[in-house]
C-alpha positions, 0 to 999 in steps of 0.5 A: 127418494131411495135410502139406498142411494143415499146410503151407498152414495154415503159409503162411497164418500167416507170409505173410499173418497176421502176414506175417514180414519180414526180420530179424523175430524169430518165437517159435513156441509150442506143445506136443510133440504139435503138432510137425508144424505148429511145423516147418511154421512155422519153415520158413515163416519161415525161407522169408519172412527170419525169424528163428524161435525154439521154444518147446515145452512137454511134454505135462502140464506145465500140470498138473504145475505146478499140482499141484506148486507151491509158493506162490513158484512161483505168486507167480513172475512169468517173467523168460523170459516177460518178455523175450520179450514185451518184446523179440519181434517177432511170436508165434505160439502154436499150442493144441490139443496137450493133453488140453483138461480137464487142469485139471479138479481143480486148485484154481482159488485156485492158477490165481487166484493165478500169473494175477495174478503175471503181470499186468506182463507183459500189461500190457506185451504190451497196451501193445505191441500198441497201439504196433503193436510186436508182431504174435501169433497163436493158430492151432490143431493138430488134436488128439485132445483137440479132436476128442473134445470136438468129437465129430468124428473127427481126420481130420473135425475137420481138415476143419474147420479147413481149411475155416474157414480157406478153406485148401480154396480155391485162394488163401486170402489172396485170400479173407482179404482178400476177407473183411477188406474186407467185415467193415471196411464193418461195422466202419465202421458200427458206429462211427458208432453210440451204443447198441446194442439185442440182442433174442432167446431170453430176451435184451433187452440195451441198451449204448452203443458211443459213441466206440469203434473196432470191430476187424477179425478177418480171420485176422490175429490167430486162425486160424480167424478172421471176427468183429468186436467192440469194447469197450462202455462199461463202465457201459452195460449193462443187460437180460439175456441167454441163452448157451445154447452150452456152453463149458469153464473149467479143464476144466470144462462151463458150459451155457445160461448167463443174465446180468443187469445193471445199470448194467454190472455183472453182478447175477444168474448162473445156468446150466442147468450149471455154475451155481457155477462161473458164480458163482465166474467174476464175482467174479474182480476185473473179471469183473463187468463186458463187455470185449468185444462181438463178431459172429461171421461166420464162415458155415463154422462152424455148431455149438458145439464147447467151444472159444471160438476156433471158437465165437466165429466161429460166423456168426450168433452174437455173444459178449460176454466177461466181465473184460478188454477189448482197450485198443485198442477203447478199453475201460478193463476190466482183469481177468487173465481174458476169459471169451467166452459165446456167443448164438446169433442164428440163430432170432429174432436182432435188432440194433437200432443207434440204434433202426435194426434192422441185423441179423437171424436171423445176418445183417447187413442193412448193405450199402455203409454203408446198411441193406438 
């Protein structure tokens, strides 16, 4: 695999992402198998003033853990876990190491119950994030395990996260803040609206947005990254809706997924795939209800490869997401859990925002705070 990509890739993450300054503490997270990035990383930041600390998981560990704990194992809330979080400067948590359908036959009551454990220390790692005290990153390795699930080669699944990332272009900051400027003329729109009216493939959905800030994904958070969302009001929704992109829980496939609510409230599940699993999803406390409503943007990213934090981009698609909602869109949904489904808005597509239609067959018609 290319140093350049992991190098530039490096860059971008510390100088522009969640651009180390000095003095800033740097905990870079990922797994032995993504060495060769984690050591472009700490190099950055050491480069930028920074003071970087590893964290490096071994391969099979989550499965190991799951396999072999004990109840006070999965009751156990990290004490390291907690410092780090309440103490850190900035995270930088590299995915894409292990074998992505590990988890496939552990008992899903074992993952419930060490999620719950750790409810204090996201509670913490939120209400820092809305303090502006901390700045994190999920940026991704090119795996073996990606690029199977992605049905591309190693080399080609690599190709495409330097592409996604506009590392192929000559300066890819330039064009992260290029794209920042664009998406934020979306985002102001979109505050200034009430309700929200989504129509396509078996889809009729209404929710109101009032009084919700709508967030700018512009590399800062993911890489790859281009999307907007906020969180909608949590009793609004109501209508249904078709996912038909496959994605992975716990190792295991849901496909062509349809909701419908009432009230907010998921009232029917079902799906071509994974039907149970879909159903097992809605009764974790508070994935009844929408945390998050999202526009991919992304117009690199064009086919579903089973991993949310590609196919959330996906230009020309939107996403809502089951359980949590991020605090600083204003949502009040809790949940240890956000579940993202994707709908695809390329084919028949549209976004109506106060009875305005805004958007069409995967595209905005918002231009300079005015429809086209």
């Amino acid at each position: 695999m290319s140093f350049n990509l992991f190098s530039k890739e490096a860059k971008l993450c510390v100088n522009y992402s969640v651009n180390v300054q000095k003095g800033e503490s740097v905990l870079i997270w990922g797994s032995e198998r993504a060495i060769p990035l984690i050591k472009e990383i700490y190099r950055e930041v050491l480069r930028a003033g920074g003071h970087p600390i590893t964290k490096i998981d071994f391969l099979e560990q989550e499965y190991i853990f799951y396999k072999e704990a004990q109840e006070h194992h999965l009751n156990y809330s990290d004490s390291f876990s907690l410092y780090y979080i309440q103490n850190i400067d900035i995270i930088i948590r590299i995915i894409g190491g292990n074998n992505i359908r590990e988890l496939s036959n552990i008992n899903y009551e074992r993952f419930k119950k060490y999620k719950l454990a750790q409810n204090e220390i996201w509670k913490i790692f939120f209400q820092r994030q809305i303090d502006d005290k901390i700045k994190w990153l999920i940026v991704v390795y090119p795996s073996e395990s990606m690029s199977q699930e992605a049905k591309m080669s190693r080399e080609e699944f690599a190709n495409l996260i330097e592409k996604a990332c506009f590392l192929h272009k000559p300066d890819p900051i330039t064009e992260w803040q290029t794209i920042s400027r664009k998406q934020q003329k979306y985002c102001d729109y979109l505050e200034k609206i009430d309700e929200l009216h989504i129509v396509g493939k078996k889809t009729d959905l209404i929710m109101s947005i009032k009084g919700r800030k709508w967030e700018n994904c512009d590399g800062k958070v993911n890489l790859p990254d281009g999307e907007i969302f906020t969180g909608p009001i949590e009793n609004s929704i109501n209508g249904f809706i078709t996912f038909p992109f496959p994605f992975l829980y716990l190792g295991k496939e849901i496909k062509n997924v349809t909701l419908k609510f009432k009230n907010g409230r998921v009232i029917e599940a079902k799906a071509e795939k994974g039907g149970g699993i879909i159903n097992e999803i809605i009764k974790i406390p508070g994935c009844r209800r929408v945390g998050e409503i999202g526009v991919g943007l992304n117009y690199n990213l064009k086919q579903s490869l089973k991993n949310m934090i590609f196919d959330e981009k996906i230009g020309g698609t939107i996403h809502l997401a089951l359980g949590i909602g991020y605090p600083k869109t204003g949502s009040k949904n809790l949940s240890f859990s956000h579940i993202d489904l994707i709908c695809d808005m390329r084919i028949e597509g549209k976004i109506f925002a106060d009875e305005k239609l805004i958007y069409q067959n995967g595209k905005f018609l918002i231009k300079n705070n005015r429809i086209k």
